[in-house]
C-alpha positions, 0 to 999 in steps of 0.5 A, spaced: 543 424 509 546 430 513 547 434 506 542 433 503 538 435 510 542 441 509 540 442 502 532 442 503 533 447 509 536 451 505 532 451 499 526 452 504 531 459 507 531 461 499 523 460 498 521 464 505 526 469 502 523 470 496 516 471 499 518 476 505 521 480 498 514 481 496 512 484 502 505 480 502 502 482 508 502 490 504 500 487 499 495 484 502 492 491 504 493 495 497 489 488 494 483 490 500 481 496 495 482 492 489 476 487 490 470 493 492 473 498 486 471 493 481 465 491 485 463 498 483 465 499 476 460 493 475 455 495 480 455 487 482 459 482 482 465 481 476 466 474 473 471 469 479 476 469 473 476 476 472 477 478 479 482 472 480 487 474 474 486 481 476 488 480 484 494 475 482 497 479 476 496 486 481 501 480 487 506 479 482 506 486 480 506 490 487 511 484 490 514 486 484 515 493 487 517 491 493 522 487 492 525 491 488 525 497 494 528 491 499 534 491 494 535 498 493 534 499 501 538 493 502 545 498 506 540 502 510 535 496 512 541 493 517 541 499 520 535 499 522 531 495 527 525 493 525 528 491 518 534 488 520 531 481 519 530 482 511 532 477 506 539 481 504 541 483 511 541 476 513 545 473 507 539 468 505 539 471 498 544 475 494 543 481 491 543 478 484 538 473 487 534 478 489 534 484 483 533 477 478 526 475 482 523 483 482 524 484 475 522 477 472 515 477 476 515 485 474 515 482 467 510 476 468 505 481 472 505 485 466 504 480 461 500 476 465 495 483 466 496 484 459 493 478 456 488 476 461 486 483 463 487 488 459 493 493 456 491 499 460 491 494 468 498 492 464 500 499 464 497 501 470 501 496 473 507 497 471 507 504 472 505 504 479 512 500 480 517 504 476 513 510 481 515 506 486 522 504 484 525 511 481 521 517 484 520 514 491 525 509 493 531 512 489 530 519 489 525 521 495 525 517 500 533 519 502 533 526 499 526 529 503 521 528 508 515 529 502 518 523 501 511 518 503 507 523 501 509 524 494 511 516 493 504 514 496 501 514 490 504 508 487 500 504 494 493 508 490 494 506 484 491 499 485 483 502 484 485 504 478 487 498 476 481 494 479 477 500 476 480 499 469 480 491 469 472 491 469 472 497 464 477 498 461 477 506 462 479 511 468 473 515 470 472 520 476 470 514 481 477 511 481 480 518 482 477 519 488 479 513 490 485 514 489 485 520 492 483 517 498 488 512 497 494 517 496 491 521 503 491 516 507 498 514 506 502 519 510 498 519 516 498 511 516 506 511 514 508 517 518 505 513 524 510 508 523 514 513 523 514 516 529 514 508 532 521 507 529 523 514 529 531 512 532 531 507 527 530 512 521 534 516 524 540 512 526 539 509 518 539 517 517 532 517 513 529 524 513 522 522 515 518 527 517 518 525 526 525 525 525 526 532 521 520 535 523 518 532 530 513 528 532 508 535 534 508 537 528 507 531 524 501 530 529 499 536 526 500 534 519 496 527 521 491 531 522 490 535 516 490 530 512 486 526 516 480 531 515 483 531 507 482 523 507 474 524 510 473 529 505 474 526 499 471 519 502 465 523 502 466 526 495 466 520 493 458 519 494 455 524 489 460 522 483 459 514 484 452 515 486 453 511 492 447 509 498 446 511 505 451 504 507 457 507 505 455 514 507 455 512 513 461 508 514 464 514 511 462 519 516 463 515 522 471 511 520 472 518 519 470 521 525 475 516 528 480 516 524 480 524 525 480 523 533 486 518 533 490 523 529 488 528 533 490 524 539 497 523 536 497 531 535 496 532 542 500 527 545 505 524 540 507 518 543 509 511 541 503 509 543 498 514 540 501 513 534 500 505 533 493 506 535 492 510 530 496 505 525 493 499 527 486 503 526 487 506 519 488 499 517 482 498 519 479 503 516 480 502 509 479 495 510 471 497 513 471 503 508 472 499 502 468 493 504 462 496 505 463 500 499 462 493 496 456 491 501 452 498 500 454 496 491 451 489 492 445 492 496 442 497 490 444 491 485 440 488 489 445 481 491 
């Protein structure tokens, strides 16, 4: 009885390690873009089975990414404080282990998106985990602090995915989109930066509050953030959206500027985690009522 005890608290230990290699909880996030992209491209609501196939082969897809990146990172997470309690630092999985998982459920995403969605979600997909992989977690994120500035275009790519699953094209809407995504993610990042800068610095991250200091990267907060307002206010002409998403686009913009002001004027941990915990917010209430604003001039 004993062993066998330990075997199923063991199995259980290898199961909860291969979800925390996915990192669901971001993925979580970069699904939240999802749903309202493809509400949009077909202006109501797409079938349940559509939306399901696209969101599961897109968890697949971005766990995939994500484990993959814990592998790679595995040296330096041990280093770190807030990663210290990852899958491969503890020893619940081995290294093979890990690696084995990433690319089998890679492999399945692809398939998956490939025969229920279409080709190009597939591509899509794909192509955002080898961004991913090779140019940010193997190239940039070491070597330079433009390092989640560039890579954070791998977290963008799921409006094209949920754009493309519905129409099976890439058109200007999706790339505002995107663009909005892709301005977005380094004052969100950076502000967990500036939260865990000893860490990056003691795992010798060159992250931007570590090189460059907290001022300036309030500063860089700041132009982006006015970035992120503007292209989230494009979007209105080119997509032709209502006065519901106007408005929740110039008032999460606002404040979204506000706070990044606030870390700019007074860069503490504090200031920078209010504006982490608002810019999740922001995405989640710019796209959801993205989606509310379609369904209303659909008339749903």
């Amino acid at each position: 009885m004993g062993n066998d005890t330990v075997s199923t608290l063991s199995l259980r230990s290898k199961l909860l390690g291969f979800i925390a290699l996915m990192k669901l909880r971001v993925v979580e996030l970069l699904l939240i873009t999802t749903v309202p992209t493809m509400i949009v491209a077909e202006e109501g609501i797409p079938s349940v089975w559509l939306i399901i196939a696209t969101l599961f082969g897109g968890t697949l897809a971005a766990g995939g990414a994500n484990a993959i990146n814990m592998y790679i990172d595995r040296d330096i997470d041990k280093l770190m404080e807030r990663t210290k309690n990852r899958p491969l630092v503890t020893g619940v999985l081995t290294s093979t282990e890990a690696l084995s998982f990433a690319i089998a459920i890679e492999a399945i995403a692809f398939v998956w998106l490939w025969i229920f969605v279409n080709l190009l979600s597939a591509v899509l997909a794909a192509s955002a985990c080898l961004f991913y992989v090779f140019v940010y977690s193997l190239w940039l994120k070491r070597s330079s602090t433009s390092n989640i500035v560039i890579g954070g275009a791998a977290g963008a790519v799921p409006v094209l995915i949920g754009w493309s699953s519905v129409t099976n094209s890439i058109d200007w809407p999706p790339i505002i989109l995107f663009l909005v995504i892709f301005l977005w993610t380094p004052p969100h990042f950076w502000a967990l930066a500036i939260r865990y800068k000893d860490d990056y610095s003691n795992a010798e991250v060159p992250m931007l509050p570590v090189i460059e200091g907290t001022k300036v990267t309030g500063y860089r907060m700041v132009l982006y953030a006015f970035q992120v307002w503007a292209a989230s206010l494009i979007f209105v002409p080119v997509a032709d959206m209502g006065v519901v998403y106007l408005i929740t686009a110039i008032v999460m913009g606002a404040i979204f500027t506000l706070f990044s002001f606030q870390v700019m004027i007074n860069p503490t941990k504090k200031s920078a985690m209010r504006l982490f915990g608002f810019s999740i917010s922001y995405i989640t209430i710019l796209f959801s009522l993205m989606a509310v604003d379609q369904l209303v001039r659909s008339g749903f």
